[in-house]
Every structure is written in structure tokens, then in C-alpha cells.
N, C-alpha and C positions, 0 to 999 in steps of 0.2 A: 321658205319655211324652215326653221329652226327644228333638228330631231332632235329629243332630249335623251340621253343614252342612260340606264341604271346602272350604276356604278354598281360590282359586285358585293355582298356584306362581307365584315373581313372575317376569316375563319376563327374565331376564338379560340376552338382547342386546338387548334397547329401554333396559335401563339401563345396559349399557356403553355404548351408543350417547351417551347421557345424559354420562355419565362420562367418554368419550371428547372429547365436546365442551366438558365442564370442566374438562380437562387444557392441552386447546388453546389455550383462552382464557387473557386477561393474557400473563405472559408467568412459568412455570413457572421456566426457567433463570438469573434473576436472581436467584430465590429459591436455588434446587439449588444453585448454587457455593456459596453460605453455607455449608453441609451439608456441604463434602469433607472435614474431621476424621472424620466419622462415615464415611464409606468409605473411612480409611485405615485407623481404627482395627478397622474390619471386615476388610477384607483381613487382617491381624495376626492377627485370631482367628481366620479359618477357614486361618492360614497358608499359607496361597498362596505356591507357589514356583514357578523358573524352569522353561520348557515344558510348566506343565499346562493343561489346556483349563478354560479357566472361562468361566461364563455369567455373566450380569448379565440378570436378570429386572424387566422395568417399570423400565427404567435410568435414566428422564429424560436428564438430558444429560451422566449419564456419569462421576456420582462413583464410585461402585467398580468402574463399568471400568479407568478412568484407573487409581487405586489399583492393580488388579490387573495393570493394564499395567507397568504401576511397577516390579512385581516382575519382569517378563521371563514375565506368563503370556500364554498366545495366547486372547485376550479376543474374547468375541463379547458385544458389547451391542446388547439388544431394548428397543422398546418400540412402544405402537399409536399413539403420536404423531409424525407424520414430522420435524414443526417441531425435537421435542426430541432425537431421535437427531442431525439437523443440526447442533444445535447442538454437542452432545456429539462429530459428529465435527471442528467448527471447532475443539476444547479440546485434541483427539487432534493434530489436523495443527500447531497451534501449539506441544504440546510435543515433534511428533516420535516420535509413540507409534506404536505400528501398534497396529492390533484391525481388527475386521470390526464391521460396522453393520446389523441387521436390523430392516425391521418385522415384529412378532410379538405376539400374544394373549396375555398370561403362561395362560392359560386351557387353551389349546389350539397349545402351542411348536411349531415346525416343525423339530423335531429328533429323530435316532434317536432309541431306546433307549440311554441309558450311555452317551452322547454324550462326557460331562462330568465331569471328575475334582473341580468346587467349583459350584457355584449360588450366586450374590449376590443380595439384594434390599434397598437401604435406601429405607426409605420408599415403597416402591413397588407389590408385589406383595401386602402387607396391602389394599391399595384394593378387589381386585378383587373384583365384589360375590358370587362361588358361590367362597368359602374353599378345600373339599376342593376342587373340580376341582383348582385354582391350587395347591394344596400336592401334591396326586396328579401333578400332572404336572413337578412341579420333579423329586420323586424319581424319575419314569419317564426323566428325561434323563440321571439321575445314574448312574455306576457304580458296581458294590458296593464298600461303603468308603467310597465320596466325601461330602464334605460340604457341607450346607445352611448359610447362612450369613445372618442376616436382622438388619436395625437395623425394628423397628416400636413409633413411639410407642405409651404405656402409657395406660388409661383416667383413670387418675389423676393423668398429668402436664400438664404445660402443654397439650401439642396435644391430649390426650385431652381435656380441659376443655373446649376451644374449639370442637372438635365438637359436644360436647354443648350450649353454648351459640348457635351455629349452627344445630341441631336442634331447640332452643325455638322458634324464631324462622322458620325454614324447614324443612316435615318433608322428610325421609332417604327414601329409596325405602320400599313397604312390602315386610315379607316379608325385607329383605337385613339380613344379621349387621352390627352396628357394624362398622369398620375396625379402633380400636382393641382389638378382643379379641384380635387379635394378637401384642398386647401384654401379652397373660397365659400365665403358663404353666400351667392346666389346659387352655387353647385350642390350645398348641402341642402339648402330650401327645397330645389330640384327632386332632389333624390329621395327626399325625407318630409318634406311637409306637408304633404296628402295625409299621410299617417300621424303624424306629432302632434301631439297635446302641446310641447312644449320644446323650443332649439335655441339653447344658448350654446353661442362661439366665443372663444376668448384667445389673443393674441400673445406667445407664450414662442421662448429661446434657448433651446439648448446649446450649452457653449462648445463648439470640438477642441480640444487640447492637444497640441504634439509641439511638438520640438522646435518643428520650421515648416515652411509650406513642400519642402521635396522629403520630409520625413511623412506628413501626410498624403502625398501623392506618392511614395511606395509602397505604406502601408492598403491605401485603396485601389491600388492596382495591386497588390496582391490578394487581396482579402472578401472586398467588395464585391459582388458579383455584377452589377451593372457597370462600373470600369475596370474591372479586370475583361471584361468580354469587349466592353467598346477597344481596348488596347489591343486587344488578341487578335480584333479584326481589321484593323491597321496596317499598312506598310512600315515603315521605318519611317520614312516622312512623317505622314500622317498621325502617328503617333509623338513624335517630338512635336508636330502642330498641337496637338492634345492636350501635351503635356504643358506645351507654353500655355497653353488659355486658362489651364485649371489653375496651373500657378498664379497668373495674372488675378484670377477672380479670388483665389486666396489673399491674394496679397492685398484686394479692394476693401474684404473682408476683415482683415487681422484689425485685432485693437489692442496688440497685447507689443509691437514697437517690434525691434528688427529682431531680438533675441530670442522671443518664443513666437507659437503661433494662438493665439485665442481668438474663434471664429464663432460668432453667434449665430444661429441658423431658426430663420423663426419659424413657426408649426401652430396650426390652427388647434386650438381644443376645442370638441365640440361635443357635449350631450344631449342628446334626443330624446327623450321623455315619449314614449308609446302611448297613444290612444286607450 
């Protein structure tokens, strides 16, 4: 007779706590300005216009707020990082934007019910490691009609990759969904399609630009908080292991020839239209 043992569930808040203190490290926002194509190009899809309430979920420092600021919407950007809303609001004060600045859980929002005529997330809100809460509660902000609006790398593109090989090298919490499943759409049906009137996804590339592949692997081991931390917890070995693989998957990446580096990294868009 076969005894079948429950596996325990994984602790959420000991790995957000985790998570939260991987965000904080390096410094996230030199990265995030790179990225503001991608929360212009987002704003456009979930069409944002002037006077509607939008959120920006796990904001960092405030591309698709700004984005949504842009258009004249009245912008409330969250995140559980105090450093990166700061800075997000230095970006806000320097173009003159108004918004509001919260710290918030994407997990567990401190907002009504239907608060929200659009919900934003690039790159951000994928992270969290209990998926449904984080998707359950973007719709519970949302009013009917309104729309979800998300940029999250795909498992098969650059940053999916780099996870994965990240994940060889240092294990991922037990028990939590990849990040990048967010990045597929039977994940988004999953999480989203009880609710949706309506879920179109569309397959979309942000290009990274530096110099060579060991000026982007010091850059993200300094800066990055999920490879600054996988490096940190390394030996010496392990770390030049690391380092050879990321280079390697750069290198499979590059399409820009031995002189520069131009890495295309593709990312799901996807807007959810609320019941």
C-alpha cells in the first residue's frame, strides 16, 4: 500500500520577504529606465486616456506610470520597494508629471473594489510568487469593463532563458510557479478567463543594448537584483560557472556580430478586458 505524504505549502511571506529583499538590492532602477519603450508601448495597448484612474501594479520606478501619466491619466504607482517608488517619484517630479506614490503588496492592493478604469504591470507583477492571489486581486480593483494590461517575459525568450539558467545554478523557492509562465498564454486563460469578457496576447521584443556580453553581465551582476543575488550566493567556482553560461546564452542571443551586443528578448502583451 502506497502512503501518499502532503507535501507542505510553500510559505509565501518568508519568500516575499526573500523577494522583497532581491528587488532592493543593486540597484533595480538603472536597469527599469532601459525598459520605458515597453510601458509606452503598453499604455497604447491597454489605450489609456485622459482622466481615467489607472494603477501600475509592482511599478519599480515607474515606466508605465510615467507612460500613463503621459497621457493625462490620474496614475497611482505601487510597489513593496520604498527605494524604487523614490525613485520613480524623482522621474515624475523631473518631467512634471503628477501621480500618487504607494507602497503596496501587488498580492494584497489597498484599494476599493472597481477602484480602476486600467491596471498596468511591466515586468513586475509576473514576479509575485501565489500568481492567482496577484491576478485575483488586480481584477478585484478593476471595474467592469476595465482593463488588464501586462508586459511579462516569455519562457522562451532571452529573460526566460536566463532564469532558467540562473535556476541551474541557484534553486528558485520550492513549491512557487516559475515567473515566466506568465508569459504564456494557457497561464493567462488560467488566471484570467473566469473573469474576461475579452484576452488578447501579442508577441513583442525588447532589444538589450551594451557594449559586449561581459559589459552586460557586470552591469546585471551589479545592478540586477535576481543576478546580483544568484552571484552573491556562489563560491568562486560557481560563479565563473555562472558567468560562462550567461555569456554563452548572450552570445546565442546577439544579432548585432562580434562588436556590439543587441539581444532581443521577447515578452508577452496581454490585455484582459473585465466582465
Amino acid at each position: 500500500m502506497n502512503t501518499v505524504i502532503d507535501k507542505p505549502a510553500p510559505d509565501f511571506n518568508a519568500i516575499k520577504q526573500r523577494q522583497q529583499a532581491t528587488w532592493a538590492c543593486g540597484d533595480y532602477a538603472a536597469i527599469g529606465t532601459t525598459l520605458q519603450i515597453v510601458g509606452e508601448t503598453l499604455a497604447e495597448a491597454a489605450d489609456v486616456r485622459a482622466g481615467q484612474a489607472v494603477l501600475d501594479v509592482a511599478a519599480g520606478n515607474g515606466n508605465a506610470s510615467l507612460a500613463a501619466a503621459r497621457r493625462h491619466a490620474v496614475v497611482t504607482s505601487t510597489d513593496y520597494v520604498q527605494s524604487l517608488l523614490d525613485k520613480g517619484r524623482a522621474r515624475a517630479h523631473a518631467e512634471e508629471l503628477s501621480m500618487h506614490f504607494q507602497l503596496a503588496d501587488a498580492e494584497a492592493l489597498p484599494f476599493d473594489n472597481a477602484s480602476f478604469d486600467v491596471v498596468l504591470s511591466t515586468f513586475g507583477v509576473m514576479f509575485t510568487p501565489d500568481h492567482q492571489r496577484a491576478a485575483s486581486e488586480m481584477v478585484r480593483v478593476l471595474r467592469p469593463g476595465g482593463r488588464i494590461a501586462l508586459a511579462n517575459w516569455t519562457p522562451s525568450g532571452f529573460i526566460g532563458r536566463l532564469f532558467k539558467v540562473i535556476g541551474s545554478h541557484v534553486s528558485p523557492p520550492a513549491g512557487v510557479l516559475p515567473p515566466y509562465l506568465w508569459g504564456t498564454e494557457p497561464h493567462i486563460v488560467e488566471l484570467f478567463g473566469a473573469r474576461a469578457a475579452q484576452i488578447r496576447c501579442e508577441r513583442r521584443h525588447f532589444n538589450f543594448r551594451y557594449r559586449s556580453a561581459g559589459h552586460w553581465i557586470q552591469v546585471f551582476r551589479d545592478l540586477y537584483g535576481p543576478t546580483h543575488k544568484a552571484f552573491g550566493a556562489l563560491d568562486a567556482a560557481g560563479a565563473s560557472s555562472l558567468r560562462r553560461a550567461i555569456a554563452a546564452l548572450l552570445d546565442e542571443f546577439n544579432v548585432a556580430g562580434p562588436d556590439s551586443l543587441v539581444v532581443p528578448s521577447e515578452y508577452l502583451e496581454v490585455v484582459v478586458t473585465k466582465h
